[in-house]
C-alpha positions in Angstrom: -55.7 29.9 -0.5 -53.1 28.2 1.5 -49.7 27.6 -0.3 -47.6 24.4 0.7 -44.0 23.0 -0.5 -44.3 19.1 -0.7 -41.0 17.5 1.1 -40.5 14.1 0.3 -37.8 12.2 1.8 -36.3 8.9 2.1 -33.1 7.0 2.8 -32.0 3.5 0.5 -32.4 1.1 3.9 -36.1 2.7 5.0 -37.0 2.6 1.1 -36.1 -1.1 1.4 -37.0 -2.5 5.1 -40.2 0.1 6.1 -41.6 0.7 2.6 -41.3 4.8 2.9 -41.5 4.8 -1.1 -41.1 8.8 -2.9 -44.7 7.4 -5.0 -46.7 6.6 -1.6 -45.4 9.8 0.4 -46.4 11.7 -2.6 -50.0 10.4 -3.4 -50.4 10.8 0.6 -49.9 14.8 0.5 -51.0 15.6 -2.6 -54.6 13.6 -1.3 -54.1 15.8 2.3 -53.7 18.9 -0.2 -56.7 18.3 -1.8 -59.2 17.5 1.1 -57.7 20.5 2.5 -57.8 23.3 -1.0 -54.3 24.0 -0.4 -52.1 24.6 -3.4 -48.8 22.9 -4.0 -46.1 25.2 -5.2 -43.0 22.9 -5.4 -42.3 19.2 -4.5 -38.6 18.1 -3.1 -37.9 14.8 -3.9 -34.9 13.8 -1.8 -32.7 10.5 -1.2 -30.5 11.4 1.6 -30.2 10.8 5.6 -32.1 12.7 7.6 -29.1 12.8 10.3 -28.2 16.8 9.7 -29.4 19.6 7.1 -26.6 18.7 4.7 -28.9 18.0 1.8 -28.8 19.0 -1.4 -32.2 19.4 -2.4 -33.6 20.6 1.6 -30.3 23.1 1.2 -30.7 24.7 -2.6 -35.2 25.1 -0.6 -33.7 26.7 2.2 -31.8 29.0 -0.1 -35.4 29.9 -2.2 -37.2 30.4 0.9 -34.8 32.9 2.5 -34.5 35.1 -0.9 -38.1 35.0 -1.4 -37.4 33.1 -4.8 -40.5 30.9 -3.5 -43.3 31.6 -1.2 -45.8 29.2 1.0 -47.0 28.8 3.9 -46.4 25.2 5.4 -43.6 22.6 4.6 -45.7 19.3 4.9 -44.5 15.8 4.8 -45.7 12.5 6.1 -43.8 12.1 9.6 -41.5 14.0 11.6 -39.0 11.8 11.0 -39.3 12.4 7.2 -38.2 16.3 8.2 -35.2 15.0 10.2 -33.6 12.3 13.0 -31.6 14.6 14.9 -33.5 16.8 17.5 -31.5 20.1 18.4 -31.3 20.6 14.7 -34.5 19.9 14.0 -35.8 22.7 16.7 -33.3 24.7 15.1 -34.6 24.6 11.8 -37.7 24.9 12.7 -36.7 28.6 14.2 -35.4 29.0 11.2 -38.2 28.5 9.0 -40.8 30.2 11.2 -38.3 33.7 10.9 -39.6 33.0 7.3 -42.8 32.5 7.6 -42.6 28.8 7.2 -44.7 26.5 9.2 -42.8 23.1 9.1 -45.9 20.1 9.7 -46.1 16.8 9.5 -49.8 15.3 8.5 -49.8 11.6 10.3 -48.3 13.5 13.4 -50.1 16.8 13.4 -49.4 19.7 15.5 -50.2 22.8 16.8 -47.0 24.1 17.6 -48.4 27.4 19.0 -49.8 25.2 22.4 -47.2 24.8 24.9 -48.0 21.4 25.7 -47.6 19.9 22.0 -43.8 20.8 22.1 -43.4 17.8 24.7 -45.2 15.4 21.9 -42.6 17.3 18.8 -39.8 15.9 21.4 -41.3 12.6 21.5 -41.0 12.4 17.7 -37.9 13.6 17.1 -36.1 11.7 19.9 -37.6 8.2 19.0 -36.1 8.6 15.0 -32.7 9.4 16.9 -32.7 7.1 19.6 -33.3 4.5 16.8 -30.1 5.8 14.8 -28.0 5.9 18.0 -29.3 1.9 18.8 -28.5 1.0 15.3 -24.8 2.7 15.4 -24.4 1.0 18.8 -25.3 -2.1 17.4 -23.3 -2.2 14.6 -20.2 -1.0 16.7 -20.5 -3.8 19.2 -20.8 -6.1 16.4 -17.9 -4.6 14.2 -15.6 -5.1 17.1 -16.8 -8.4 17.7 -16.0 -9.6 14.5 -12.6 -8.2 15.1 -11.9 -9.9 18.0 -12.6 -13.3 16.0 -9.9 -12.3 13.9 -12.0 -10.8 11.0 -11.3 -8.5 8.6 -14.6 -6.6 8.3 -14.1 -3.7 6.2 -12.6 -3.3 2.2 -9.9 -5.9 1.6 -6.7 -4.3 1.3 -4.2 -3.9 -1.5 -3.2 -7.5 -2.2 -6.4 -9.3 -1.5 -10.0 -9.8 -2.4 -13.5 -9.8 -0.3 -15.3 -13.5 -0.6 -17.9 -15.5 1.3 -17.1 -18.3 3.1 -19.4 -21.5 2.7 -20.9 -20.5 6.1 -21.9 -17.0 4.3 -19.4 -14.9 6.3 -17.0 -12.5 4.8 -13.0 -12.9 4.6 -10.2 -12.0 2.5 -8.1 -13.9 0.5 -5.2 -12.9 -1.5 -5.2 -12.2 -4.9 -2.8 -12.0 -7.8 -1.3 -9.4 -7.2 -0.1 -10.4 -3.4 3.5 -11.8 -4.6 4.4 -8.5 -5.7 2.8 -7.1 -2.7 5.1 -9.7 -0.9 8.3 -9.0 -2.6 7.6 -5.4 -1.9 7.6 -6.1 1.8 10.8 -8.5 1.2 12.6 -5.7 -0.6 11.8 -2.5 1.7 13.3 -4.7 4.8 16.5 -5.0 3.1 17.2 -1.4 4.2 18.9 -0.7 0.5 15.8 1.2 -1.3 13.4 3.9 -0.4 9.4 3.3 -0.3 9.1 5.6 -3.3 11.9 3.5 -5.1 10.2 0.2 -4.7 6.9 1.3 -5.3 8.5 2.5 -9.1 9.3 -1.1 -8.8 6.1 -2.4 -8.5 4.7 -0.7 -11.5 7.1 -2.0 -13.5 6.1 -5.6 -12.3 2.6 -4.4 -13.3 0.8 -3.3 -10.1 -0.3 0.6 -9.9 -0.1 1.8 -6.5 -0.8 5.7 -5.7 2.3 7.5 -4.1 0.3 9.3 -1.6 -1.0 5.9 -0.1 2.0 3.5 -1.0 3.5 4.2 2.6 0.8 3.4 4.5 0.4 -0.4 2.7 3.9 -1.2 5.5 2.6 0.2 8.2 -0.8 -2.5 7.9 -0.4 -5.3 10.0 -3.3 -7.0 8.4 -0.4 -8.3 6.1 1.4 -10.4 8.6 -2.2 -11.9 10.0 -2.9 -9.5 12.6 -6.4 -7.6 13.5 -6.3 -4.2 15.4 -9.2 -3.8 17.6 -9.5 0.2 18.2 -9.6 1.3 21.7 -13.2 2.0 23.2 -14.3 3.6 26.3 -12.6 1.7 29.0 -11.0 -1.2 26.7 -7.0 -0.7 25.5 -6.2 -0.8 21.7 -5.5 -4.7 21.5 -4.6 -6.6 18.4 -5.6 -10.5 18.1 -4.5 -12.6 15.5 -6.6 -12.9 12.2 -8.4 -15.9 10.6 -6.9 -14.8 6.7 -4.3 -16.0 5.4 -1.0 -13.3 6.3 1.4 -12.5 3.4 4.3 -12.3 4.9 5.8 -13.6 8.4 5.2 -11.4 11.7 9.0 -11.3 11.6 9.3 -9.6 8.0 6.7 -7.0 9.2 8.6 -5.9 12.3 11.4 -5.5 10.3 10.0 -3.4 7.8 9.2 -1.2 9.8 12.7 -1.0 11.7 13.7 0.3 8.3 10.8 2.6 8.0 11.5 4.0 11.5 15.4 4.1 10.3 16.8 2.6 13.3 17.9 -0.5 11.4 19.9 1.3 8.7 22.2 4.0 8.9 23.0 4.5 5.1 20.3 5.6 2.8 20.5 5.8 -0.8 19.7 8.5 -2.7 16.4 7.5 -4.8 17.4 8.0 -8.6 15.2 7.7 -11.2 17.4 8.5 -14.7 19.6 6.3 -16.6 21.7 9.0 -17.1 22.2 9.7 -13.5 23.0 6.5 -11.7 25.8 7.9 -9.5 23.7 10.7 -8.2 23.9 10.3 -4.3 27.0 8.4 -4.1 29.4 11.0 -4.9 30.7 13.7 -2.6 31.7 17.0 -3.3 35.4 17.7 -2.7 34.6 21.2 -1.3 31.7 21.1 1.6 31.4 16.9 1.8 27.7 16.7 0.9 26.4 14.3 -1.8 26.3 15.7 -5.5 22.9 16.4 -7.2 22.2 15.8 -10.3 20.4 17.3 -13.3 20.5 18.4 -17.2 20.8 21.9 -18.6 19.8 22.2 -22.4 22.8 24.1 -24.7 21.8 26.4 -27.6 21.4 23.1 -30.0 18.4 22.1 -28.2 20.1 19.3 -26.9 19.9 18.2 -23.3 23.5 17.2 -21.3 23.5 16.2 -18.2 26.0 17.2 -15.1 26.4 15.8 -11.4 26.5 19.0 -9.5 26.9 20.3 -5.9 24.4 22.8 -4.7 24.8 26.4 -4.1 27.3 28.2 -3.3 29.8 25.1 -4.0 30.4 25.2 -8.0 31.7 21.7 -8.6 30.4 20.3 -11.5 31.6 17.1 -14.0 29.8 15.8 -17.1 27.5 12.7 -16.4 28.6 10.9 -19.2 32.6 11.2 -18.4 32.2 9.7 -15.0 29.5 7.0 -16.2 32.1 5.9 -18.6 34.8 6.2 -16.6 32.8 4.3 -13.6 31.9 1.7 -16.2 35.6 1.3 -17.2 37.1 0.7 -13.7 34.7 -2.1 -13.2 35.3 -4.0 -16.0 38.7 -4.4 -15.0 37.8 -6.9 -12.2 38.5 -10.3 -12.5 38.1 -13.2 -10.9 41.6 -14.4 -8.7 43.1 -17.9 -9.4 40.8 -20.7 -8.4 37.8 -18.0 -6.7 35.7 -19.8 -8.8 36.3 -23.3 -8.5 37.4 -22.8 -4.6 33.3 -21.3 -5.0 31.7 -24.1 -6.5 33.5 -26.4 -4.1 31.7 -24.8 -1.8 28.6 -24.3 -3.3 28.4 -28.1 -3.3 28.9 -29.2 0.3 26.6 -26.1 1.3 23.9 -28.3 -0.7 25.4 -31.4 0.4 24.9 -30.6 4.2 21.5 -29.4 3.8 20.3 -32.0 1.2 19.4 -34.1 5.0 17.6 -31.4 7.1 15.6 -31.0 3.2 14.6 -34.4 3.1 13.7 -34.7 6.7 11.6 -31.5 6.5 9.4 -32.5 3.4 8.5 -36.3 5.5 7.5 -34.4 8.5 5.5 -32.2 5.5 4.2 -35.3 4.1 3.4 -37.3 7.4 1.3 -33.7 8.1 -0.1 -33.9 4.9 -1.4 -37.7 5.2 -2.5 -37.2 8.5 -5.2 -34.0 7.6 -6.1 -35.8 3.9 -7.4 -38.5 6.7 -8.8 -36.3 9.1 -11.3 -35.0 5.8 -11.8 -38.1 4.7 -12.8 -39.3 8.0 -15.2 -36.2 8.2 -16.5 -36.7 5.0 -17.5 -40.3 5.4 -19.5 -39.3 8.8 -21.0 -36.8 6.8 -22.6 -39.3 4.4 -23.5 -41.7 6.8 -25.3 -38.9 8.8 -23.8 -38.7 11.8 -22.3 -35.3 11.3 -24.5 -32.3 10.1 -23.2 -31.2 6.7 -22.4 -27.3 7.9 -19.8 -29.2 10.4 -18.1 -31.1 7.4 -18.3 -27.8 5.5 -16.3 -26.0 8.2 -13.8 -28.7 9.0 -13.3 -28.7 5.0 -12.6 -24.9 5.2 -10.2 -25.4 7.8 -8.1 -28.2 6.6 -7.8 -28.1 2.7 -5.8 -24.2 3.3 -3.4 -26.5 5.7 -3.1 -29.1 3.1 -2.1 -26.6 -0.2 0.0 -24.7 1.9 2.1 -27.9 2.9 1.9 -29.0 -1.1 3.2 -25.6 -1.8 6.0 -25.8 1.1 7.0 -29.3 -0.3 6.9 -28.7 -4.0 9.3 -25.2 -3.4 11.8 -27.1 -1.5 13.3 -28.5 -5.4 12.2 -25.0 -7.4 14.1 -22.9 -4.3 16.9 -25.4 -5.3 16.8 -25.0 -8.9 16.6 -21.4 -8.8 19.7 -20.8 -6.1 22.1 -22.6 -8.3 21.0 -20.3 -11.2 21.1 -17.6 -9.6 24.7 -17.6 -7.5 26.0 -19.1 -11.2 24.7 -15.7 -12.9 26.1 -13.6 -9.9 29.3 -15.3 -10.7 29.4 -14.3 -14.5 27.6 -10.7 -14.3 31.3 -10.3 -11.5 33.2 -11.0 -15.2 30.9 -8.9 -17.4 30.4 -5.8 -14.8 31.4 -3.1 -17.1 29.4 -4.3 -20.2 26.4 -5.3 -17.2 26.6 -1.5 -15.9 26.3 0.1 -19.4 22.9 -2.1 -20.3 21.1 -2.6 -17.2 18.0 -0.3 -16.2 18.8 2.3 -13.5 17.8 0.4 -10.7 20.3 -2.8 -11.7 22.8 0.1 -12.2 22.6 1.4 -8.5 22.6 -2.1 -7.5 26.1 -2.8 -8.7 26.9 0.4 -7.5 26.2 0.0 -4.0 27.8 -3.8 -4.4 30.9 -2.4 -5.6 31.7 0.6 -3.5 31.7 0.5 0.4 31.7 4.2 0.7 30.8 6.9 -1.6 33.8 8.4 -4.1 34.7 11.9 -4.3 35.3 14.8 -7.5 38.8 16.1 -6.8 40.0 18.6 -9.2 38.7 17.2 -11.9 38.7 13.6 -10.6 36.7 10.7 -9.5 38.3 9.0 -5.9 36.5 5.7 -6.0 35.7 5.2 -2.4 37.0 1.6 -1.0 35.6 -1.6 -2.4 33.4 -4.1 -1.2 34.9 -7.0 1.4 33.9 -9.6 -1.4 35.5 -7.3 -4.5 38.7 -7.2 -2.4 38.9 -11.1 -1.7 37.6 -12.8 -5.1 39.0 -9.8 -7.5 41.9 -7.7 -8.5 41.9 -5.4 -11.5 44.9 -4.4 -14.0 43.8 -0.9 -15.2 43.2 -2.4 -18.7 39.9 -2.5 -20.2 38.2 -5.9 -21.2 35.5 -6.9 -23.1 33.3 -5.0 -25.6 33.1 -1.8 -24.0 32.5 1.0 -26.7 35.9 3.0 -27.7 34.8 6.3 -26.3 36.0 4.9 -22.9 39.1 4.2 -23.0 39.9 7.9 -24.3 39.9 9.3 -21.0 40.0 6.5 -18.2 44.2 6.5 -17.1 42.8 4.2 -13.9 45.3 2.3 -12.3 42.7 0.0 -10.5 45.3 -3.0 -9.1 42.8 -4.3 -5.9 45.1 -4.9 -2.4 45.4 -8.2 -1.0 42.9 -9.2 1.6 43.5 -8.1 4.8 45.3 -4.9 3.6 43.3 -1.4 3.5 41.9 -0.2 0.0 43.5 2.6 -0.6 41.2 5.7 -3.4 41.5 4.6 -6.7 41.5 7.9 -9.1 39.2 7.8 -12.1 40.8 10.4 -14.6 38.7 12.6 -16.3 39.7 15.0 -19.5 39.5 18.6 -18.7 36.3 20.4 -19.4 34.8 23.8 -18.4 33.2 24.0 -14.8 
């Protein structure tokens, strides 16, 4: 008797569309097995395209067959292109299983591959499965780049936004909660003064997880500034349109984002630190070969951990993290405001606000005169709509054009007073974290202690024999500030063991001299 391996075979759209159900290919053969007293030795049940070979279940057969695991004598299934879609590797396969004594058939196609003239009829059924596939493919490309050059965003919504259907049943992208941070990210990166892997730290904290490996490529996505990239194809150039979403950011921002990316903007970088007990890793020098000290904790034979800025091999400079923390701390909260900085600043604080109180007001009518004129342009459309003389999918897509215009101009005109509110606050908490940098430094998170870093020195300082040179200050330091070596405020009593700084600030307009930081003598 006859032995035969049941192959079943079918792929989630033809299960759906055609009706090529596992239960009705398997009633079929086992019916053509019994009208024909051949026995079944194994059934393969398979949900997978029939594209290539690389399937599980025709693989882990394949295997069986070749190490004699499992004998027949024919592999049967309903239609050729149940077996596969792709002709060379279906002839290829079919070598294959004939060296094994296999005789691949299909039972609503039959043939006899041993007559010449059948093979033209085998070709027939395996080309019209793949000419199928290959129409399908070119149908969808056409239509994918189609809807890119409308200015649709087709595939998954990227970090920041969400997939959604339109009330015309078309897909788009709208952002979701997480865009501001998304935004603020972008706003951050251009400012040149932080590293991609330093802002996406950032991010978490703010409460968005983004993976490291992938966090880079987010900037380089102009999807995020409202553009579309149509890929190039055959003899068509790589163009990129502008997209119906709504952008996150201005073209503007995006371009310079990546100015800082390429590093042509910025010729300073800061060295990314992530340990409060490091934050003047990367902007001090070593004395000896000029390069920026490293820094890193060594654990004694208490178990405890201390930490050291250090130079790498073969310099040997080394200085106790805490010391120069402290001592850092200490020279800072020696600056204090000159005579009359601050009044001279909210003098000016007031005309700036002044000035611009009339362009404000001049921008929020033309905002509400916009506003009016769309609210009218719906009502209009609505009121045609009821009466009949416009077709309700018309009013639906005039309603999905103009109600976006109309928030977005609420938005615009309601942050005109909160962008207000929150400058005054802001420049008036600049002005007293200026009075309270030392006790600021000591109780700020790493990142708001590299900030004041980088706001106080204009350079990096230097170790020198067992010294910290403070490298020369700020413009602004030097014009609102001066310092008197002594320590104010509620710094803790350990600093002023060791800090002898004479930190007296130069007039404007004369050159900052080092300032020396000294530190007690310890064992390099």
């Amino acid at each position: 008797m006859k032995r035969a391996i049941l192959y079943i075979r079918v792929s989630t759209d033809e299960q759906a569309d055609k009706g090529y159900s596992m239960r009705h290919q398997e009633e079929f053969l086992r019916k053509y097995c019994e009208m024909n007293s051949i026995q079944m030795v194994e059934v393969i049940k398979e949900d997978y395209s029939a594209k290539t070979f690389l399937r599980p279940a025709f693989n882990i057969l394949l295997m069986k067959l070749k190490n004699r695991k499992l004998k027949a004598d024919f592999l049967i299934f309903t239609k050729w292109d149940r077996f596969s879609r792709n002709a060379p590797d279906a002839y290829a396969m079919i070598s294959t299983l004939n060296k094994i004594g296999i005789e691949p058939q299909a039972i609503e196609q039959p043939l006899d591959l041993c007559i010449p003239e059948n093979k033209i009829m085998l070709a027939f059924y395996l080309s019209a499965p793949e000419v199928e596939n290959d129409r399908r493919a070119l149908n969808t490309l056409v239509g994918m780049r189609r809807a890119r050059k409308e200015g649709r965003w087709i595939s998954s919504a990227p970090k920041g936004y969400v997939n959604k259907m339109d009330d015309n049943g078309k897909k788009v992208i709208v952002p979701n909660e997480y865009a501001p941070i998304l935004r603020w990210a972008f706003e951050t990166l251009a400012t040149g003064q932080y590293g991609v892997e330093e802002v996406r730290k950032m991010c978490v904290e703010k409460g968005f997880e983004f993976k490291k490996s992938q966090f880079y490529e987010y900037f380089k996505n102009p999807a995020y500034c409202g553009r579309i990239i149509i890929p190039a194809y055959k003899q068509e150039e790589e163009q990129i349109v502008k997209g119906q979403h709504e952008p996150l950011i201005s073209e503007a921002l995006f371009d310079q984002v990546q100015l800082a990316l390429s590093g042509r903007r910025f010729k300073t970088t800061y060295k990314i630190c992530v340990r409060d007990e490091l934050p003047l890793r990367g902007y001090i020098n070593c004395p000896q070969c000029g390069r920026k000290l490293c820094g890193s904790a060594s654990t004694g034979g208490s178990g405890i951990k201390h930490n050291y800025y250090h130079c790498k091999y073969p310099c040997k400079e080394r200085v106790k993290a805490p010391v120069v923390n402290d001592a850092f701390a200490d020279y800072i909260a020696t600056f204090q405001f000159k005579a009359g900085v601050q009044e001279m600043y909210d003098m000016i604080l007031q005309d700036v606000f002044k000035s611009k109180s009339g362009e404000k007001n001049a921008t929020k009518q033309a905002l509400q005169v916009e506003i009016d004129k769309n609210k009218e342009r719906l009502n209009k459309a609505q009121q045609m709509m009821l009466d009949g003389e416009m077709e309700m999918t018309d009013y639906k897509e005039i309603k999905r054009n103009i109600e976006p215009k109309i928030e977005a101009m609420l938005s615009q005109q309601l942050g005109f007073n909160q962008i207000e509110v929150e400058y005054r606050s802001y420049l008036k908490k600049g002005l007293t974290a200026i009075q309270n940098l030392g006790h600021l430094f000591d109780n700020t998170p790493i990142n708001g202690k590299q900030e004041i870093i980088r706001s106080t020195w204009k350079e990096n300082g230097v170790i020198s024999e067992g010294k910290v040179r403070t490298g020369k200050l700020n413009s602004l330091i030097l014009l609102t500030t001066y310092g008197d070596g002594q320590y104010r405020g509620d710094k803790k009593a350990k600093g002023s063991n060791f800090c002898s700084l004479s930190a007296i600030v130069p007039q404007a307009g004369v050159e900052h001299q080092y300032q020396t930081l000294q530190l007690p003598e310890y064992d390099h």
